[in-house]
C-alpha positions, 0 to 999 in steps of 0.5 A, a space after each residue: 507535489 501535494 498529489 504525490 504525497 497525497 496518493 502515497 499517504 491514501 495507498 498506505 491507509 487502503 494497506 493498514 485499512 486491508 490490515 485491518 480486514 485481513 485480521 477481522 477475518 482471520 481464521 487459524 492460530 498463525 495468523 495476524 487477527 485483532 485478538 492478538 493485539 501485540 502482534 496486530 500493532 508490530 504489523 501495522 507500524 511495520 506496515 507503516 514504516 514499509 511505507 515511509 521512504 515512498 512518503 518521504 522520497 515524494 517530497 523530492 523532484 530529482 530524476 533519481 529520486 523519482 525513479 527510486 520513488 516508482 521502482 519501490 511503489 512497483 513493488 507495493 503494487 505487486 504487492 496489492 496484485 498478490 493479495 487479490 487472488 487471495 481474497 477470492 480464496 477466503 471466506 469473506 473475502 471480497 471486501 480483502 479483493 476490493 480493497 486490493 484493487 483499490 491500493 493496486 489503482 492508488 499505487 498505479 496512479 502515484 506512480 503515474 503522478 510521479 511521471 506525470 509531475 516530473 514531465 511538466 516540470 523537467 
């Protein structure tokens, strides 16, 4: 169970750590950047909130449960797929392309923690 929440909680630190790249490099006025500080805090506890139920729903090992636990983290793996096109797409932007990659393989591998935990103890 550990691994499980450990793998959710270090997916949701690679989202607010690319938060945080994104805003370093941000170019234009509508967009997310560290000079709004107001804005930048809404989208990281928003972010973080995004990412609770995957955290709390983690605790649990109930088959229901889980498959809520993977279908939800299936989106946040799209998720991390979308963004890497788009560092390929922006000035500086592989560091946004890697840490993609990074919470797509985190993502992947809690999801494969689920189904891994749930067939050894079923």
């Amino acid at each position: 169970m550990i691994r499980k929440v450990l793998l959710v909680f270090l997916t949701m630190c690679s989202a607010v750590a690319l938060l945080f790249i994104a805003s370093k490099n941000a170019l234009g006025d509508h967009v997310i950047s560290l000079e709004k500080p107001v804005a930048f805090s809404i989208s990281v506890i928003m972010t973080i909130v995004l990412f609770l139920p995957p955290l709390i729903l983690s605790f649990f090992n109930r088959p229901l449960i889980n498959i809520i636990n993977v279908i939800y983290q299936s989106f946040i793996v799209l998720t991390f797929i979308g963004l890497m096109p788009i560092g390929f797409m922006i000035p500086n932007g592989m560091t946004t392309t890697l840490f993609s990659f990074i919470g797509t393989i985190l993502s992947v591998f809690s999801i494969w923690s689920i189904y891994k935990y749930r067939s050894t103890h079923a």
